[in-house]
N, C-alpha and C positions, 0 to 999 in steps of 0.2 A: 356609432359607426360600425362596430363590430356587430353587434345587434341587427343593423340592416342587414349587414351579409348576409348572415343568417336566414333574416324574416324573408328575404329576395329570392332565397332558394327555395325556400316551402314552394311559392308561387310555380316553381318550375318543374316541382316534384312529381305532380298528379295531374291529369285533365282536369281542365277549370268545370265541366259541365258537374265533374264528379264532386268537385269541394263545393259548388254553389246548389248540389243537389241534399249536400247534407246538410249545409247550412240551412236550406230550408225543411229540414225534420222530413224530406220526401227518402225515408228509405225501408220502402216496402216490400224489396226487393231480399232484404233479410229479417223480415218481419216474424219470421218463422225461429230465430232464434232469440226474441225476446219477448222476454215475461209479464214485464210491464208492474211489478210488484211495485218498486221504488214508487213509483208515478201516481199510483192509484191512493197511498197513505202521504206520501208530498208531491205533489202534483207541481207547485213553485219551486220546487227544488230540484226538480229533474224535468228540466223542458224539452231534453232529448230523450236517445234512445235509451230504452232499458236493459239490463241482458237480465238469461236467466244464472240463477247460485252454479258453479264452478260443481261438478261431481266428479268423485275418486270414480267412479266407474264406467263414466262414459267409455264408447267402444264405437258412436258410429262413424260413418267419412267424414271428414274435416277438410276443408279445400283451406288450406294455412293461407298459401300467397292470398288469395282472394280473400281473406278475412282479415289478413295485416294492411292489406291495399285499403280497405273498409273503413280499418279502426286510425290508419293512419291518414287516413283524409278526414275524418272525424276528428283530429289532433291537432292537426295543421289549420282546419276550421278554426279552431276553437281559437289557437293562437293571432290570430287576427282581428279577432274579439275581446279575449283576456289574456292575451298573452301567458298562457300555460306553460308551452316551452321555454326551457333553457339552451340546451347544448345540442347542438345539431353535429360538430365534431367537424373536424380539417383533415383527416387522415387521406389523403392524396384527390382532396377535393372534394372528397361523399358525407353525404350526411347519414344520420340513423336510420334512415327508413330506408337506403340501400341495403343498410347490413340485414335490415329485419327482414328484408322481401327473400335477402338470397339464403337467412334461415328459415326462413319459410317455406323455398323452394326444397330446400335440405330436408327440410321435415313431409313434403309431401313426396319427397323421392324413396325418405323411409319408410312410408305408410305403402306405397305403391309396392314398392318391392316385399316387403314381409308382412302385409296385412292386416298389420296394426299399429297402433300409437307407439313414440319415443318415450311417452312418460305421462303422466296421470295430465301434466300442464301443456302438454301438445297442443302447440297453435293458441295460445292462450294469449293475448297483447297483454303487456305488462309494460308498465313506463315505471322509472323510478324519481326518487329530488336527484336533484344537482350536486350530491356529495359522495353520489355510490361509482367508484372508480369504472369505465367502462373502454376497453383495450382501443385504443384510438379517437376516443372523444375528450374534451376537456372535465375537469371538477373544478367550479370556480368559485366554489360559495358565496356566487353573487358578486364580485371582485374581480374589477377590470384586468387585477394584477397576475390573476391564473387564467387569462386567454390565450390559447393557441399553445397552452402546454399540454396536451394528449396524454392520458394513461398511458401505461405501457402492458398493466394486466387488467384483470378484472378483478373486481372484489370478493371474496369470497363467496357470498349471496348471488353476484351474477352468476357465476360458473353453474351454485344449486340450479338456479331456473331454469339457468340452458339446459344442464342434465336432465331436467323434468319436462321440459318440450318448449317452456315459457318463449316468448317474442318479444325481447324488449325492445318498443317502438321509436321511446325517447326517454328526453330527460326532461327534468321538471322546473319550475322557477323557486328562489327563495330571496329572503332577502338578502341583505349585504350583510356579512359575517352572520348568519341565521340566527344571532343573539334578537330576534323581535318575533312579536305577534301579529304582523304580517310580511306583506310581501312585496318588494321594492327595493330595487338596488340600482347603480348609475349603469351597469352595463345591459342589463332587458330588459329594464324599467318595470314599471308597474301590474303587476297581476292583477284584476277584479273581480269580483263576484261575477260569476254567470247569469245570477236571477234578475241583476242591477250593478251594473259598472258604479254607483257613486257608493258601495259598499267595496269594503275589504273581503277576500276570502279566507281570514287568518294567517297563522303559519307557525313556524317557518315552512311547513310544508302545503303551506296554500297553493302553489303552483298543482301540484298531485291531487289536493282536494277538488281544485276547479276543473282538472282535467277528466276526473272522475265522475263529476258531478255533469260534466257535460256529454257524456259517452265516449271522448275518447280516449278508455284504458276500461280492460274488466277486472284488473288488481292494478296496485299502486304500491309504493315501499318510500316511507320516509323515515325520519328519525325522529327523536323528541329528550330533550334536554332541557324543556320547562313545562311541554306543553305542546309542542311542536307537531305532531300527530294529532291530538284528541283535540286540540282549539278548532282547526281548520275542518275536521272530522264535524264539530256540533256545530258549525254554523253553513252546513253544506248536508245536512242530515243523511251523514256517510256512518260507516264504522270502523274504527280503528283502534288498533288496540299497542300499546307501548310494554313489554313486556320488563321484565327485568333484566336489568345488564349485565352480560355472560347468556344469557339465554341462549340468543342469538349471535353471531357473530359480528364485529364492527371491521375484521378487516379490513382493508384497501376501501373503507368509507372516509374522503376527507374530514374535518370538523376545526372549527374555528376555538382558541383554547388549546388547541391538542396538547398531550402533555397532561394538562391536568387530570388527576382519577378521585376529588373528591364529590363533585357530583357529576356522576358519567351520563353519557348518554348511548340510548339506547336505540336500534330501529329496530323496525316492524311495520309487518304491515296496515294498508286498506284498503277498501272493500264497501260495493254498494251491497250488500246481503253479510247476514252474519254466518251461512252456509261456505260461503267464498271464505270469509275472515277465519275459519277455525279448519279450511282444507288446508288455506296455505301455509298458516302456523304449523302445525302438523306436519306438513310433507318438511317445511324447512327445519325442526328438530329433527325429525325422522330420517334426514341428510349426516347424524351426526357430525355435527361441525366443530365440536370439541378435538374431533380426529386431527383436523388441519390448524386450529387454531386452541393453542394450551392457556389461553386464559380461559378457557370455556370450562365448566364442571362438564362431567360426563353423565350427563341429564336428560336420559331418554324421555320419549313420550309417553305418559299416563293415562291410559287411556278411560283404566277404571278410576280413578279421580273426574272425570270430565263427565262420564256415566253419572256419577253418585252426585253433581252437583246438578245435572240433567233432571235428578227424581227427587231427590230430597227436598223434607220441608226446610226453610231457608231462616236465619236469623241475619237480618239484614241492620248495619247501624248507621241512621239516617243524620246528616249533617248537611242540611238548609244551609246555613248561614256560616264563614268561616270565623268569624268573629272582628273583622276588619269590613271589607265591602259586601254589603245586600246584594240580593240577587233582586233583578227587576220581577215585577209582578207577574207577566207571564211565565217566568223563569220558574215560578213558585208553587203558579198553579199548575201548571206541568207536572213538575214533584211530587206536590199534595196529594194529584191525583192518582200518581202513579203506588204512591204509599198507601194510600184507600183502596185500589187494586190488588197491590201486594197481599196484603191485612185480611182482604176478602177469600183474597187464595190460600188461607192458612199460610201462608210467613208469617215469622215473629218478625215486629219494625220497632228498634230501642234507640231514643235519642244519642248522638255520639258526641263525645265532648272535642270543641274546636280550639281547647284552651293552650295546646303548645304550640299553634300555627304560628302565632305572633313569632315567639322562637326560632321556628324552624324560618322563617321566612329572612329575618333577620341573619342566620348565620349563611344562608344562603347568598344573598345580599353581598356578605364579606367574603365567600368566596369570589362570585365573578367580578370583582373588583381587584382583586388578589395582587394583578400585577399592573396594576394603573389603568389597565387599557392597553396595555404594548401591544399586545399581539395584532389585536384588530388594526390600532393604530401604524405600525409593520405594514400589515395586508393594503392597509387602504393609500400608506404610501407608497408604495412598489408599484401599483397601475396611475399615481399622480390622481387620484378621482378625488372626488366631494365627497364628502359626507353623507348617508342620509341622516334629518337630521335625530330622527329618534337613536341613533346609532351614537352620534356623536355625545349624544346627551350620555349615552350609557354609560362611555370610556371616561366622562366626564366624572361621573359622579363619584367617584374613589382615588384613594393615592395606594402605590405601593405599600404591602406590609414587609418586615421581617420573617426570616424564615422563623424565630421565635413566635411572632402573631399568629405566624400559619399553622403552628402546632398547640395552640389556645385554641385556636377555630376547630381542628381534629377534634380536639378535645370534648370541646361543646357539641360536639356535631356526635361524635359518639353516645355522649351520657343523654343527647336529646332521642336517638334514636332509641335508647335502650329505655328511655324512658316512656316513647311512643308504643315498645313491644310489650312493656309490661300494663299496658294501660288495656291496648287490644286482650289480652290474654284476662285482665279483673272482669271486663263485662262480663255481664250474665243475662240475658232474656228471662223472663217471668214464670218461663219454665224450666230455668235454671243451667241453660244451655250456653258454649259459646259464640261466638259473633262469625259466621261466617266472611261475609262480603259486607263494603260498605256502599251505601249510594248519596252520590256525591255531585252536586253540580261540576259540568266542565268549566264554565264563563257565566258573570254576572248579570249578563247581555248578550243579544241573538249577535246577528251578525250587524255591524256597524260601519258607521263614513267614515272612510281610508283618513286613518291618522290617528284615529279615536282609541284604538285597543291600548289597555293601561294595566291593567290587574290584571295579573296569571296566578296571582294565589292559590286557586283552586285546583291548578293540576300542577305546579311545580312544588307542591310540599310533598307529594307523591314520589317527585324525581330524586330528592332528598334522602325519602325512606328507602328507595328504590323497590318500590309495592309496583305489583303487576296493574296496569289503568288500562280499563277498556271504553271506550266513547261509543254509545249507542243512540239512535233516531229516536229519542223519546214523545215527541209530538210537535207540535208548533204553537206559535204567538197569536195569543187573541186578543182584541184591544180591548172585549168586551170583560168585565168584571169593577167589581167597586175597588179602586189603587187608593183611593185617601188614606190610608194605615201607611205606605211608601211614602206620600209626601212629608206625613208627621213625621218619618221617619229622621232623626236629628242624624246629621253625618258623623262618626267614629272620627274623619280625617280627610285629607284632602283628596286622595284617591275617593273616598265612599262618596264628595261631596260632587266630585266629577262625575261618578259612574251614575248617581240619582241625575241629576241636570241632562244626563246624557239619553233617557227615557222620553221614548215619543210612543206611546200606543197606539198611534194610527200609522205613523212609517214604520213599524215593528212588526204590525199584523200580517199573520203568516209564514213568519219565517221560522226556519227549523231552530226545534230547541234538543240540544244533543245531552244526556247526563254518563255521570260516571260509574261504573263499576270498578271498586277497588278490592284487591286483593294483596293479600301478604308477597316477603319476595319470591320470587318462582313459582308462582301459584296460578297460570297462564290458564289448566287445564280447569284450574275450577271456575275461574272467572269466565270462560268464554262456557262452561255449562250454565252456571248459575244464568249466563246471558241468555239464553235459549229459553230457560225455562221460564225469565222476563220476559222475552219478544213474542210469548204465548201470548200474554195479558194485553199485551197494546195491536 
């Protein structure tokens, strides 16, 4: 019911000739400001429009209203297909694409009068998830029970973007309490993939992935607390990068859990180009946000770090497999090949041991379980709603601990951590070097039928370490190759037994295969070098 409201109003937002024109990919009429890069290396993954990479130096005219008018019928398209959208907001009847047009008029009024741009993101459409506080719209993390409660500020990050010219258009879908890998909840229902509605677009920030993947947004910002950025990133062949926590600010970002700080979570941004992805990092440290927020170190940006990981020969520590679920066959060769790539570029590439995941997954495990489920189970009663039911399984699965348990779990969690820095630190490359960057699958599987996503292993021992993860467009699935070494393959467990049976090489073929860049904590600037210097190769 809430939901219609909402979807009733897009309809009445824009001239129909203008939403039924983008829907059918006719917009030649801004052709002149897209690239077309994304489309040409995945062509099934970006069936719209392209834009080009976001530059710190642009200078020429910008007509804002007319290109938020653009990108916001691109949005509204979208959401009547995959429902992308969230929060359209109640503030005295209007939705976000009032607020954005009359920022945009605001930024064409400043360009007209002084001659130039408000800020490097002038006129920039940015949508964000459905957690980042925006002054008159709701945050409902997917939960009937935070409808039609309206921020009252913005989040710290909003305010960055409006000071940088940004236009944020909307808000994005997630799931219900964003504790899953995808996206569905009882109040917007269900997000899809854009290449194939009977596919998930991940999550929890799949709502941002699909919106991006389908043109309408040229930046996106979600959060990630298992995985939540980089899943929906690799199976939409976006890039996103999860920084470390404190980097960026989490201010007036809701989150399901709150409260807890032993595995935090962190936002950041995404981006269809990695040019986009390391402007906007950038400008939002470059914001010093430590200033307004004292949980933050006062951690400028590096610029000679990001340089040096730009040129440098690289020692890269390759982990295929986490030691629990395989990665499917396409998954593999992707890797391989990228690793035979690397090797050929002069990188050193050293096996990397996957022996304390078991561990690390495990205490993780006993954290969000921590308080039985209350929280969620709180949220989910306060709007009366259902369950979904991978959600209810979740809060399922644990009983309360004592706070004595809880400082066992510290425990553990510390001596694992200190036991995972001193392990990075023993490697040596053959030339007796240390291990830069690791590369790492995101997901053991492309993109999947809504219901299917099971194992986050692969990016939430990351969230654990709180290591900087960046999700990068590695290639895509081909059906072709010899799999019989997979079949042999005997299942570890019932997860690995799932994820094998869950392999169809001819429904697979094509779709983007996203991998990992991992880096130490706060090490943003070298992982998004080191990225540049991979997106040479591919």
């Amino acid at each position: 019911m809430i939901a219609g409201q909402d979807r009733h109003r897009l309809s009445e937002l824009l001239p129909q000739n203008q939403v039924i024109e983008i829907r059918c990919n006719r917009i030649e009429r801004w052709g002149q400001i897209c690239g077309g890069e994304c489309e040409k290396k995945h062509p099934r993954a970006f069936p719209r429009a392209s834009h080009p990479p976001l530059s710190s130096k642009s200078t020429r005219r910008i007509d804002t209203f007319r290109l938020s008018r653009l990108y916001s019928a691109i949005s509204a398209s979208d959401t009547k297909t995959s429902t992308c959208i969230s929060r359209l907001g109640h503030r005295d009847g209007k939705i976000c694409f009032d607020d954005a047009f009359e920022q945009a008029r605001k930024l064409d009024g400043f360009q007209e009068e002084h001659g130039q741009l408000i800020g490097p993101l002038h006129g920039v459409p940015v949508t964000v998830k459905d957690q980042f506080n925006i002054t008159g719209l709701d945050s409902t993390l997917g939960y009937i029970g935070k409808a039609f409660a309206p921020a009252e500020n913005d989040a710290l990050l909003i305010q960055t973007l409006k000071k940088l010219g940004a236009v944020i258009i909307a808000k994005t879908n997630l799931p219900q309490s964003i504790m899953w890998c995808e996206t569905d909840n009882p109040l917007w229902g269900l997000t899809t993939h854009p290449d194939d509605p009977k596919l998930t677009p991940g999550g929890s920030s799949g709502g941002e992935a699909a919106m991006l993947a389908t043109g309408g947004s040229m930046i996106g910002w979600g959060t990630d607390i298992g995985g939540s950025i980089r899943i929906p990133c690799h199976m939409h062949g976006l890039w996103g990068l999860k920084p470390s926590s404190g980097r960026l600010s989490y201010r007036g970002v809701e989150a399901t859990l709150e409260g807890q700080q032993h595995i935090p979570s962190a936002i950041g941004p995404m981006a269809r180009t990695l040019t986009s992805l390391k402007l906007v990092t950038k400008l939002a440290i470059e914001a010093e946000p430590w200033k307004m927020d004292p949980q933050l170190p006062p951690l400028p940006w590096r610029e000679d770090l990001f340089q040096n990981f730009v040129t440098k020969r690289l020692v890269i520590g390759s982990m295929l497999d986490d030691g629990m679920v395989k990665v499917h066959p396409p998954v593999e060769r992707v890797f391989r090949n990228l690793v035979a790539k690397l090797e050929a570029a002069g990188h050193e590439v050293i096996e990397w041991d996957s022996s304390l995941n078991s561990s690390i997954i495990d205490i993780m495990d006993g954290y969000y379980a921590a308080d039985g489920g209350e929280d969620i189970r709180r949220a989910v009663a306060a709007g009366g709603e259902p369950f979904i039911p991978q959600i209810e399984a979740f809060v399922n699965r644990g009983k309360p601990i004592s706070a004595f348990e809880y400082w066992q779990l510290n425990k553990r969690k510390v001596a694992t951590q200190q036991a995972y820095h001193d392990m990075w630190d023993s490697k040596r490359s053959t030339s007796g070097r240390s291990v830069d960057v690791l590369l790492v699958p995101t997901m053991p599987h492309t993109a999947v039928p809504h219901g299917s996503c099971r194992w986050t292993g692969y990016t939430k021992i990351f969230n654990f370490l709180d290591y900087t993860a960046l999700v990068f467009p590695a290639g895509n699935a081909s059906k072709d190759g010899d799999d019989r070494y997979f079949w042999d393959h005997i299942p570890r467990n019932e997860t690995d037994a799932w994820n094998q049976q869950l392999y169809d090489p001819v429904a697979m073929d094509g779709r983007c295969v996203g991998l990992q860049i991992i880096g130490r904590r706060f090490e943003e600037e070298k992982v998004l070098g080191a990225a540049q210097q991979i997106h040479t190769l591919l």
